[in-house]
N, C-alpha and C positions, 0 to 999 in steps of 0.2 A: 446170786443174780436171779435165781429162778429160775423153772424149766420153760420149755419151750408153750408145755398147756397152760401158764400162767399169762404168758405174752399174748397165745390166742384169744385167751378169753378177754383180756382188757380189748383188745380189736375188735375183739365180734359181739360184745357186750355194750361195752363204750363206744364203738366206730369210732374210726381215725382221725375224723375231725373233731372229737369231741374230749381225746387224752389229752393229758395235760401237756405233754411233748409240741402239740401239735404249731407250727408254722404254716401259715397259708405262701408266705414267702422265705425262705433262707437266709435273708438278707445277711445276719453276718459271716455266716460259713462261703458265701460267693465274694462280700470282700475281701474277705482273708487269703482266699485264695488268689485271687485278684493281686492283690497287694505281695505276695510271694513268685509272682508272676506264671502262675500256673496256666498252660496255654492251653489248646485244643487235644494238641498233639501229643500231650503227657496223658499218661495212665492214674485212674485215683480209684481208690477204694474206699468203700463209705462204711465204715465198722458199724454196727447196730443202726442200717439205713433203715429198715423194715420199709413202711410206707411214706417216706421221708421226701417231700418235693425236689430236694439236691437233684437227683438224677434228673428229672424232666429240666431242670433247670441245665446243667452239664451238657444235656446231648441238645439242646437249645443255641448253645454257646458252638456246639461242634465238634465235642469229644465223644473218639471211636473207640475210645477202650475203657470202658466202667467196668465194677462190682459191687453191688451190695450184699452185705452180707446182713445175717440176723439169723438169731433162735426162730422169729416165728413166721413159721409158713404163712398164716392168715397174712399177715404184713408185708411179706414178698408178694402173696399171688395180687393182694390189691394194686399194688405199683406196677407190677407185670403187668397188669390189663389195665391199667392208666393209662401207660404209657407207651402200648402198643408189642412187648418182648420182641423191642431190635435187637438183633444181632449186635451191638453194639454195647451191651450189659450182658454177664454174667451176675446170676441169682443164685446166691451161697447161702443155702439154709444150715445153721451150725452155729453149734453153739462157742463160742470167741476161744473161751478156758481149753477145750480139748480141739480144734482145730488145729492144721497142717497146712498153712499154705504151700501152693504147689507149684507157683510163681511168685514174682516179686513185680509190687507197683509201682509210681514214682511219689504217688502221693497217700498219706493216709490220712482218712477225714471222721475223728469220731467226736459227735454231739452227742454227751450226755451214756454213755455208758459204763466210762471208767470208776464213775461216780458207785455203782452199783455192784462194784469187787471189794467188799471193805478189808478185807484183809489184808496183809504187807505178801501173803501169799498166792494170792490171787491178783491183785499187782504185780509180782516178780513175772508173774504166765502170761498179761498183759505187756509188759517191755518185750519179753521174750516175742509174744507174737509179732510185735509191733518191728522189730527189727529184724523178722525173718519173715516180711511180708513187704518190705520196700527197700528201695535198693541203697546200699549204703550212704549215699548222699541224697535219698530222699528227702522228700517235702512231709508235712504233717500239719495239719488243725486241730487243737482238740478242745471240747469245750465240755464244762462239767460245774456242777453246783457249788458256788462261794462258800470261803467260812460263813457268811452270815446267809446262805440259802436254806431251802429245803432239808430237814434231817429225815425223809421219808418222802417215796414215790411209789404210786401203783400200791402200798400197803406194802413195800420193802422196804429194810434199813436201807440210807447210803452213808457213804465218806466223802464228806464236800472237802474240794480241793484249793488249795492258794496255789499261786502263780509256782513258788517251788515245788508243789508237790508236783504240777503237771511236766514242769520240768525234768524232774529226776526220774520220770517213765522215759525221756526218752534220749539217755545218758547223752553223750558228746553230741552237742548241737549249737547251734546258732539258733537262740531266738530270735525273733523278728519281732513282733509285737505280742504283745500282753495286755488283753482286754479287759474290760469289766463290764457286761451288758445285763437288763433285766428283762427278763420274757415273760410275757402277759400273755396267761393260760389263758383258755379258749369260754372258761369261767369266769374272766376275771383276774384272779389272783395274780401275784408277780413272783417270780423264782430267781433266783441272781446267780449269775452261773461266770466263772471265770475261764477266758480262752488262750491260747498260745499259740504262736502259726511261727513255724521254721523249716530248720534245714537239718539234717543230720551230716555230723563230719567223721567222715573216711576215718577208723581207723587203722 
């Protein structure tokens, strides 16, 4: 996945409007959430948010309890000072693999991360965070590059995912929907990335 001076530098190099990540609006990760009935009053965590609009969008809506997390400082402090650093977000600089969460959320929202663990062992640390970071009937969104997407970001391998693969991150669940959308980089270009938005069931 890369260290964290790799992620700076795409930010402070490229700026945030100008990676290929970048969304001026969120639109699918708000109706998924939407759609799973995710209200004000539930807790979400935005795994690799860096400077990702979600949150302005979130506390817009009227939720008092965010995270974002992410490798790269450059990427938190921009959103930090976006958006004003309400008390109503915690800012987790960390890297996803060796992280501890130290609570549990109700929701976990990650675009486009999962994609950039290629290993089946770095996925295992993935599920593993994912399920000791929300609460066992939590919600989830995750969205990640198609078989037929992108086989390289930023000048990193990834492992594009099918609808099973994003599945089996995140064992006994109820999906809800399974998407297919393409996002038109800030270049131009289109990257096709598949999504999953559910439930985790109790076991």
């Amino acid at each position: 996945m890369a260290d964290a001076a790799h992620w700076n530098s795409r930010y402070e190099t490229v700026g945030s409007t100008e990676v290929s990540w970048f969304e001026a609006e969120p639109t699918v990760s708000v109706e998924l959430l939407a759609e799973l009935g995710i209200g004000a009053d539930q807790s979400v965590i935005d795994v690799g948010g860096g400077a990702s609009r979600l949150v302005d969008r979130l506390l817009a809506a009227g939720h008092t309890d965010l995270a974002v997390l992410d490798l790269s400082g450059a990427a938190l402090a921009e959103a930090r000072q976006r958006v004003g650093d309400p008390a109503a977000v915690e800012w987790i600089e960390a890297d996803l693999t060796t992280w501890e969460p130290a609570r549990r959320w109700d929701v976990w929202h990650d675009r486009a991360v999962v994609h950039f663990l290629t290993s089946d062992e770095e996925r295992a640390v993935y599920a593993a965070r994912l399920a000791d970071a929300i609460e066992p009937d939590g919600a989830f969104v995750i969205g990640a590059f198609a078989p037929d997407g992108p086989t390289q970001c930023s000048g990193l391998e990834v492992r594009r995912q099918s609808f099973d693969d994003l599945a089996e991150l995140v064992g006994e669940a109820l999906i809800i929907e399974r998407r297919h959308h393409v996002h038109l980089t800030p270049s131009g270009a289109t990257q096709s990335f598949n999504w999953i938005a559910g439930r985790r069931l109790p076991t």
